[in-house]
NUGUKE-713299 format. One record per residue (C-alpha): x, y, z; residue in one letter. Coordinates in steps of 0.001 Angstrom, whole numbers, plus 500000, padded with zeros to 6 digits. Layout:
<atoms>
ATOM/X/Y/Z/A
...
</atoms>
This chain:
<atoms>
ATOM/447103/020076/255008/X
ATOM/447090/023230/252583/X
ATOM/443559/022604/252219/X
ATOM/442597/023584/255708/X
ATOM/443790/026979/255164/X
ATOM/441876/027396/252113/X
ATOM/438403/025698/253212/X
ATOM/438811/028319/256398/X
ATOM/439588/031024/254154/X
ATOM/436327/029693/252112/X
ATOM/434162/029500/254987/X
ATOM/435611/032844/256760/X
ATOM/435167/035311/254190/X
ATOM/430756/034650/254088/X
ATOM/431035/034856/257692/X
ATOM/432457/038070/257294/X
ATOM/429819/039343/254858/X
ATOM/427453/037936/256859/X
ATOM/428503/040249/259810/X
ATOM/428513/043294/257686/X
ATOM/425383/042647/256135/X
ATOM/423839/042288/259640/X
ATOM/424670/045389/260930/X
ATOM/423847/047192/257824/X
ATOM/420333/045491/258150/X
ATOM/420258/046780/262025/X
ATOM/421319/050211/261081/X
ATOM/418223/050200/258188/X
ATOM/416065/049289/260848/X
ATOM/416484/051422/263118/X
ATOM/416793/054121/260518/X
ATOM/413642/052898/259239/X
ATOM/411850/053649/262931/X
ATOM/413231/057072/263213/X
ATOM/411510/058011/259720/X
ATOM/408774/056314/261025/X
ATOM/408632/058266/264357/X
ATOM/409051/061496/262451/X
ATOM/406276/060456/259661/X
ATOM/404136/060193/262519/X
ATOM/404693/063721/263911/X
ATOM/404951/065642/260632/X
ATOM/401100/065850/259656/X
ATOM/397873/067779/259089/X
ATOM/397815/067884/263215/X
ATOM/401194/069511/263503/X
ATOM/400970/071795/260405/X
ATOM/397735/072733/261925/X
ATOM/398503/073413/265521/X
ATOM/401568/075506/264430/X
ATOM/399090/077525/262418/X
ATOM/396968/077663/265575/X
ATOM/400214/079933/266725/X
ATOM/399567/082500/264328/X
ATOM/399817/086184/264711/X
ATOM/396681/086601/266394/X
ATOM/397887/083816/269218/X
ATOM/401269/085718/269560/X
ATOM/399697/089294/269895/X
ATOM/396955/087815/272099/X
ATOM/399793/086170/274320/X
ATOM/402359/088905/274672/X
ATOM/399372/091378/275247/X
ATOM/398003/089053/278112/X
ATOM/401616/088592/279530/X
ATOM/402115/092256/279284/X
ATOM/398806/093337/280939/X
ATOM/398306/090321/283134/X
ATOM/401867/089024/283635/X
ATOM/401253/085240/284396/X
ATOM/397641/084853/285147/X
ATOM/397356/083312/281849/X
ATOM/399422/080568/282154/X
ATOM/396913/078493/283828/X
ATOM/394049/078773/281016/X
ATOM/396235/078084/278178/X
ATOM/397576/074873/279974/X
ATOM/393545/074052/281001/X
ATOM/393194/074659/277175/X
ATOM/395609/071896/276193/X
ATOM/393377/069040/276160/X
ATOM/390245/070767/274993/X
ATOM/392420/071438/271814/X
ATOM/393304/068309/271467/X
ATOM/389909/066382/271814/X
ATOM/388066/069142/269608/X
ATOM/390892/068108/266567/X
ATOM/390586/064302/267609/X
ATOM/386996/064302/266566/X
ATOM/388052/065673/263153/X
ATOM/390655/063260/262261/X
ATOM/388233/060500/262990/X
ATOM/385145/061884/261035/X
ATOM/387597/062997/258373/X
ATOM/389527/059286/257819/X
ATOM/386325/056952/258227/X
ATOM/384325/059313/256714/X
ATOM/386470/059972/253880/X
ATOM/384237/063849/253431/X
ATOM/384779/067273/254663/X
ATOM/383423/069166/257589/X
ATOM/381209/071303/255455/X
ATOM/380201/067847/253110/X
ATOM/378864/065981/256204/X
ATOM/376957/068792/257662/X
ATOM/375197/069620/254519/X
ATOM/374652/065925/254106/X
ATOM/373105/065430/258258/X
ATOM/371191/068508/258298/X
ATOM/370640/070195/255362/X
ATOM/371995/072984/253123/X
ATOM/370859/075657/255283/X
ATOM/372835/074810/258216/X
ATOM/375893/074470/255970/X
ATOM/376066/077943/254850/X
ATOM/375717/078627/258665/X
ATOM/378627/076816/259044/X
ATOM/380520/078066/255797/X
ATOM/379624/081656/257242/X
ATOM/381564/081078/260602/X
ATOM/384233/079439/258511/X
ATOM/384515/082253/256341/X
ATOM/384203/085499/259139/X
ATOM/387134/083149/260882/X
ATOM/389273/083188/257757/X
ATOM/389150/086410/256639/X
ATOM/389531/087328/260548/X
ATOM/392663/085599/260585/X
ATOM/393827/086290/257252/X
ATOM/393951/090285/258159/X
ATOM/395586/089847/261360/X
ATOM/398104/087252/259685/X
ATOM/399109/090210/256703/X
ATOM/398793/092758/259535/X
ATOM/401535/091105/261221/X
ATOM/403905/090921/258133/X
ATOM/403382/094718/257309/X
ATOM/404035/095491/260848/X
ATOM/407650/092979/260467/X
ATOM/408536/094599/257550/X
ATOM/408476/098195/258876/X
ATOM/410617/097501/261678/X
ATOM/412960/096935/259310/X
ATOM/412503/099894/257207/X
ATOM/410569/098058/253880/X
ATOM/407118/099225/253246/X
ATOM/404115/097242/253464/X
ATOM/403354/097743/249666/X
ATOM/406664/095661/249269/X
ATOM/405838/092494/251728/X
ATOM/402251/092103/251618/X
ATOM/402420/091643/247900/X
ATOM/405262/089575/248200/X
ATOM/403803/087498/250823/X
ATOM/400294/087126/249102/X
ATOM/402144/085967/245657/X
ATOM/404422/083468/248063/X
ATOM/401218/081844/249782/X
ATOM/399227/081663/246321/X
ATOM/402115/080040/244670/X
ATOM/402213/077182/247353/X
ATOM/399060/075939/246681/X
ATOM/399094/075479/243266/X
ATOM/401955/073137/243134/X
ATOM/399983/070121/242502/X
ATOM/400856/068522/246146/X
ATOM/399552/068506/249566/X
ATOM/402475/066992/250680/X
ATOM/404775/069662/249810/X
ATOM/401997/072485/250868/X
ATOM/401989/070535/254023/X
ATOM/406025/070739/254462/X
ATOM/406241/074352/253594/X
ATOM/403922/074955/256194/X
ATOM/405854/072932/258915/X
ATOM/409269/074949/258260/X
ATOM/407482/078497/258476/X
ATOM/405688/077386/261807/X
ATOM/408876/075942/263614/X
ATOM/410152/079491/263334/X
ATOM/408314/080276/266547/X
ATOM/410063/078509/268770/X
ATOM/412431/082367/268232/X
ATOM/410403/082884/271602/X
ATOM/412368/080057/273151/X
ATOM/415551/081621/274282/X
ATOM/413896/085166/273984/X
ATOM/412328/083483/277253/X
ATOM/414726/081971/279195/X
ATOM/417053/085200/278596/X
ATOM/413752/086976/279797/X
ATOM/414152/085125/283232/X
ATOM/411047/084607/284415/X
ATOM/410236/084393/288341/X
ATOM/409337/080760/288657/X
ATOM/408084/081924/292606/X
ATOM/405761/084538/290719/X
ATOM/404152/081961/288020/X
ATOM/403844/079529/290650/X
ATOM/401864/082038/292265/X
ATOM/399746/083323/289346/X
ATOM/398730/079729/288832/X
ATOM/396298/080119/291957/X
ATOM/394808/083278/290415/X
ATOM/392232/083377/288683/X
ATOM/390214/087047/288111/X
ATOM/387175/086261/286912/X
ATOM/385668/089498/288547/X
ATOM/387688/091705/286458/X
ATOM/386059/092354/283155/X
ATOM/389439/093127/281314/X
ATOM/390611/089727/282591/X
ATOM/387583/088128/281360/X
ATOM/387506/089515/277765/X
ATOM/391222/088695/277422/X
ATOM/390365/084973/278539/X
ATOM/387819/085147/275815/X
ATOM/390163/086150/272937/X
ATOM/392997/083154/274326/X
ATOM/390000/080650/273969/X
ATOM/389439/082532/270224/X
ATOM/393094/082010/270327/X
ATOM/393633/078743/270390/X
ATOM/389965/076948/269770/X
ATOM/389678/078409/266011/X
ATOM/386798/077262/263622/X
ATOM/389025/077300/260710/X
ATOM/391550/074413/262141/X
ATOM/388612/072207/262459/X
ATOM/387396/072108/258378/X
ATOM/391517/072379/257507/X
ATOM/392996/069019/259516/X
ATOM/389509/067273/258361/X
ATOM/390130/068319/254735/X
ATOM/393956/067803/255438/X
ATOM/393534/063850/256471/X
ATOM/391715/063358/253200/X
ATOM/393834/065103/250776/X
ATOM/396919/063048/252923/X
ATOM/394752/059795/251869/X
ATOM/395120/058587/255147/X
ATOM/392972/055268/256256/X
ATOM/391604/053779/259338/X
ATOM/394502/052214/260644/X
ATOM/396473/055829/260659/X
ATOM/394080/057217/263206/X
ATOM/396499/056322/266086/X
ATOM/399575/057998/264302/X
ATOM/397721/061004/263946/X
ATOM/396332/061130/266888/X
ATOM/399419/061411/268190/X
ATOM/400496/063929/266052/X
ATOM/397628/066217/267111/X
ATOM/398829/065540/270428/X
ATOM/402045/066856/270387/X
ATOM/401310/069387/268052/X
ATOM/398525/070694/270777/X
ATOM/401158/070358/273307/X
ATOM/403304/072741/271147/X
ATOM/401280/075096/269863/X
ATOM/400110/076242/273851/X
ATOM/403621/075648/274811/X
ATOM/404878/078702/272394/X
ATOM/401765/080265/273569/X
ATOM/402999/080193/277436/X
ATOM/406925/080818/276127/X
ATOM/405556/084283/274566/X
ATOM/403016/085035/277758/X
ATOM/405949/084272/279827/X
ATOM/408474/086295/278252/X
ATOM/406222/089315/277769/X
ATOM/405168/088718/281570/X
ATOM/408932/088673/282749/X
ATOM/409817/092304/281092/X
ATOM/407356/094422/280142/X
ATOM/404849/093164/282618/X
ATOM/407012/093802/285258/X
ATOM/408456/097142/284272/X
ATOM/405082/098446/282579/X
ATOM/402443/096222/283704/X
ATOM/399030/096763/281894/X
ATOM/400907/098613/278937/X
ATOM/399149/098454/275835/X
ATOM/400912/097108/272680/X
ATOM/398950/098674/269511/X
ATOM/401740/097347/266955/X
ATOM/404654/095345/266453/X
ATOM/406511/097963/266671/X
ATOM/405600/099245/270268/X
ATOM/405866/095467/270797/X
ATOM/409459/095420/269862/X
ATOM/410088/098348/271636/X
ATOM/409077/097312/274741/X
ATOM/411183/094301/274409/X
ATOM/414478/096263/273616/X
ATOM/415240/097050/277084/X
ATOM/416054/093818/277650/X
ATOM/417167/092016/273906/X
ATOM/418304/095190/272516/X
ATOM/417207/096958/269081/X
ATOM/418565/094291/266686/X
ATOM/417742/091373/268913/X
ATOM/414058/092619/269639/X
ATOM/413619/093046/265990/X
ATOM/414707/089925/264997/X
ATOM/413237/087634/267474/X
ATOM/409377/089074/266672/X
ATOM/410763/088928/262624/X
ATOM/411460/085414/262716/X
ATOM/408626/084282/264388/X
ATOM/406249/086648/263832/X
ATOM/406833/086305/259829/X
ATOM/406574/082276/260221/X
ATOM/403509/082051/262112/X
ATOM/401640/084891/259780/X
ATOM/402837/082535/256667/X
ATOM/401548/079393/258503/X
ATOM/398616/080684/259770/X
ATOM/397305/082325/256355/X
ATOM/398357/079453/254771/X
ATOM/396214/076873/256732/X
ATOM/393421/079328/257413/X
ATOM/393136/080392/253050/X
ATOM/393056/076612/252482/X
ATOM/390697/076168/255340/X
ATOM/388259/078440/253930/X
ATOM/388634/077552/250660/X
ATOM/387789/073707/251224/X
ATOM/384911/075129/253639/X
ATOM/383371/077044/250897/X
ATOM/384151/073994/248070/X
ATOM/381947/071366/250234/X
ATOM/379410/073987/251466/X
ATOM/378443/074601/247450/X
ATOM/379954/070750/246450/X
ATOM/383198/072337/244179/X
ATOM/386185/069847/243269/X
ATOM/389046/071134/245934/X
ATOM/392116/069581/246564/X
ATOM/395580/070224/246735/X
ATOM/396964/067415/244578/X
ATOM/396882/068452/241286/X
ATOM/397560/071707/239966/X
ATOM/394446/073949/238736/X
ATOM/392367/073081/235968/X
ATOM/388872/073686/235089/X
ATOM/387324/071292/238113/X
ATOM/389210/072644/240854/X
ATOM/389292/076573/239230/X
ATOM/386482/077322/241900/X
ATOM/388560/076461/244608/X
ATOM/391809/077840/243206/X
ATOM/389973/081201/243071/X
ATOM/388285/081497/246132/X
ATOM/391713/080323/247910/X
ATOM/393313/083456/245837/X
ATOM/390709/085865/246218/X
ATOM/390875/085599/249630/X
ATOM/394434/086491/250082/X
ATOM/394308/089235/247496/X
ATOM/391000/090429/249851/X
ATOM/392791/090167/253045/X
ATOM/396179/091611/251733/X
ATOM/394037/094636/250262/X
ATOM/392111/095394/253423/X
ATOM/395566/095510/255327/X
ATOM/397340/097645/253461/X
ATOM/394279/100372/254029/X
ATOM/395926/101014/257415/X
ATOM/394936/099296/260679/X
ATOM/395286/099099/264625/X
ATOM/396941/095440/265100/X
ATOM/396582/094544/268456/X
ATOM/392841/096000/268675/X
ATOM/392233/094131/265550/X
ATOM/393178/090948/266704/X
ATOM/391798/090988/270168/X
ATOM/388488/091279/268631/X
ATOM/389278/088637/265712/X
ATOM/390335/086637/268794/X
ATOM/386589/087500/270743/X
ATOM/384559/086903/267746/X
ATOM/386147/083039/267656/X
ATOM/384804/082360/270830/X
ATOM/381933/083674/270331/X
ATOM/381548/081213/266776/X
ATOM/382477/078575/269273/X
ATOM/379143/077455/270222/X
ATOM/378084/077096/266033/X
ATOM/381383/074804/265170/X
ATOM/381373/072937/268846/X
ATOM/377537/072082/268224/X
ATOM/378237/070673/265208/X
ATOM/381200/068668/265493/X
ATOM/379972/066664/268702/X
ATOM/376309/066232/266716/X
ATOM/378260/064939/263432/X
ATOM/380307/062208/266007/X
ATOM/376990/060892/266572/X
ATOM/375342/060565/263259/X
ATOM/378084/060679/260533/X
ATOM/380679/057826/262411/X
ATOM/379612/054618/262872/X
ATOM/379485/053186/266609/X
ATOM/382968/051519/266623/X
ATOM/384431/054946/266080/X
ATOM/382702/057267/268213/X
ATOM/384073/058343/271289/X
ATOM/382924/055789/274289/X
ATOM/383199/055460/277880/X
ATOM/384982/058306/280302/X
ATOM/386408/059688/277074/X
ATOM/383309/060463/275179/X
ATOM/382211/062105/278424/X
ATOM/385138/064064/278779/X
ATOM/385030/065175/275611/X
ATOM/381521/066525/275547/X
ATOM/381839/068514/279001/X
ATOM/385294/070758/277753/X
ATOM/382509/070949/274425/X
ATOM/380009/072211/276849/X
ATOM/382064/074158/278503/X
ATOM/383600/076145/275996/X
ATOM/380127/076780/274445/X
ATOM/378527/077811/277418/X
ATOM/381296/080493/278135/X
ATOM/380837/081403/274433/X
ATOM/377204/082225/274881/X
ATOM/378282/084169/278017/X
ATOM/380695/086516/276420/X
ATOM/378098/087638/273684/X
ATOM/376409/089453/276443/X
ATOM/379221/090559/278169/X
ATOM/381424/092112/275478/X
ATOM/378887/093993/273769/X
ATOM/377742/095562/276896/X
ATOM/374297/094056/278181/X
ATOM/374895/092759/281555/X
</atoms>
């Protein structure tokens, strides 16, 4: 009879590790689906839809909020899957492709119509680059340090990123300054914005009023940029990413579109909700006239820090993406070595330098002395006017660089094309109109 005991003692204690082990193996797996999950939101499409909310976006928002108090709101949400279709098409030419946006076009049609394209890509950069160090010297003086202190500071911080030796990491960086954005969050819910009046403003739409119409423009420049499109299609090859990601990153450039216009509509509505209502059709020159029209209702230290916080992470983010979208622009226009993994030696010392020189450029201009909000209204304008060049090209490369299994088909494809069309046709429209000839 004593053996009993001790053949259930036997037998008990590997039932007992088997238990354990089992719910050890449970908790892996499920840990192993929420890395997963966030692996498949934390890419090129996130990194560059947060850039998408760079300075420019913010200034363009709170200015439309201020002088149009929710009118806006209806574009930017129209705008949601226009963004996301005109990225789609990059991710897909850029992982079966395995080439750059400025590679295949030279490839399809020539050298010529590269440097055409390299020539919006670079205007777009250097646009955004000025408005992007334009925002950090306006941050820092609200807090009393000059900009010969942070734009410096900032230009050394974005060089050294790069040259780290790892997209990844560049990638990650970029992530953490963009999240800093969502500031505008509970700056506007303690805003409290009249859910009767947006739910009003979403039936309004002045397309009679020129004011409106050029501030559509620059939300379209806004959010549409032709930078993002040669960054996520450089981005998905530097990532190393293969056909059977494309549905992973799709959905990362969903929600990533999702987010970027829903920061948009946070800052429109919380600009809308104060200073719209109290001063509607104010004009906000700087971020400091910007702050101060929020203090009313943050107060001084509150206003300040709300546009520092986000204000400083989307200017980082945005130069970030925008330098290395430039950069790889210019590389495949004139076929240099770029990429981000590996530090740089004497292949890649082309695209090192025009990635530097273009922050030192931009950083240089800046600090000369200029009018933020007029600046990037018209940065804003001329990317909707370049819309037409970078649309064009990207629906004629679907065609001819991807094979048939990839292209866009059915009520998709002809989606697609008509928010293309439609976007370039109101980009051939506004030439005309903003400079005055109708």
């Amino acid at each position: 009879m004593a053996v009993t005991p001790a053949s259930s003692n036997i037998w008990s204690e590997p039932t007992g590790i088997a238990d354990v082990d089992t719910a050890c193996n449970k908790r892996a797996r499920r840990f192993r689906w929420l890395r997963i999950a966030l692996l498949a939101i934390w890419g090129p499409g996130l990194v560059v839809m947060l850039a998408d909310t760079d300075v420019g976006s913010i200034v363009t928002s709170a200015q439309s909020g201020a002088e149009f108090g929710y009118r806006m709101v209806l574009p930017l949400l129209v705008l949601i899957p226009v963004l996301y279709a005109v990225q789609e098409m990059t991710v897909r030419l850029g992982i079966i492709t395995g080439k750059g946006h400025g590679v295949l076009i030279r490839e399809h049609f020539g050298l010529r119509w590269a440097m055409l394209s390299a020539g919006t890509l670079f205007l777009s950069s250097i646009g955004a680059l000025l408005t992007e160090f334009a925002g950090i010297a306006g941050i820092g003086e609200l807090f009393g340090i000059s900009p010969m202190i942070t734009v410096p500071v900032a230009t050394a911080f974005l060089i050294g990123i790069a040259v780290t030796g790892s997209y990844r990491r560049t990638e990650r960086v970029g992530i953490a300054l963009g999240l800093a954005e969502l500031a505008f969050v509970p700056a506007m819910l303690m805003a409290h914005p009249n859910l009767h009046a947006i739910g009003t403003a979403l039936a309004q739409f002045p397309l009679h009023n020129g004011d409106y119409v050029k501030m559509l423009a620059a939300n379209i420049g806004a959010v549409i940029m032709p930078w993002m499109i040669f960054y996520q299609q450089g981005a998905v090859i530097d990532k190393k990413l293969l056909p059977h990601h494309i549905r992973s990153e799709r959905r990362d450039t969903a929600i990533g579109a999702i987010l970027t216009q829903a920061i948009m509509i946070v800052v429109v509505l919380a600009f809308a909700a104060t200073v719209g209502v109290t001063h509607p059709g104010i004009g906000l020159d700087t971020v400091g006239e910007m702050s101060s029209a929020m203090r009313p209702f943050f107060g001084h230290m509150g206003a300040n820090i709300v546009l520092g916080v986000a204000v400083t992470g989307a200017a980082l983010v945005g130069a970030l993406v925008a330098s290395l979208a430039g950069a790889w622009g210019m590389s495949e226009a004139w076929g240099w070595v770029h990429t981000l993994n590996g530090r740089p030696n004497r292949k890649t010392a082309k695209f090192y330098t025009v990635y530097s020189l273009a922050h030192i450029l931009g950083a240089a201009v800046v600090l000369m002395g200029f009018n933020l909000v007029s600046l990037v209204i018209d940065v804003e304008v001329m990317n909707a006017f370049l819309l037409p060049i970078v649309l064009g090209f990207l629906l004629a490369l679907e065609v001819r660089a991807l094979p048939p299994e990839y292209r866009s088909s059915g009520v998709y494809r002809w989606v697609v094309t008509g928010l293309c069309l439609v976007v370039i046709a109101f980009g051939l429209y506004m030439v005309p109109v903003y400079l005055g000839w109708t």
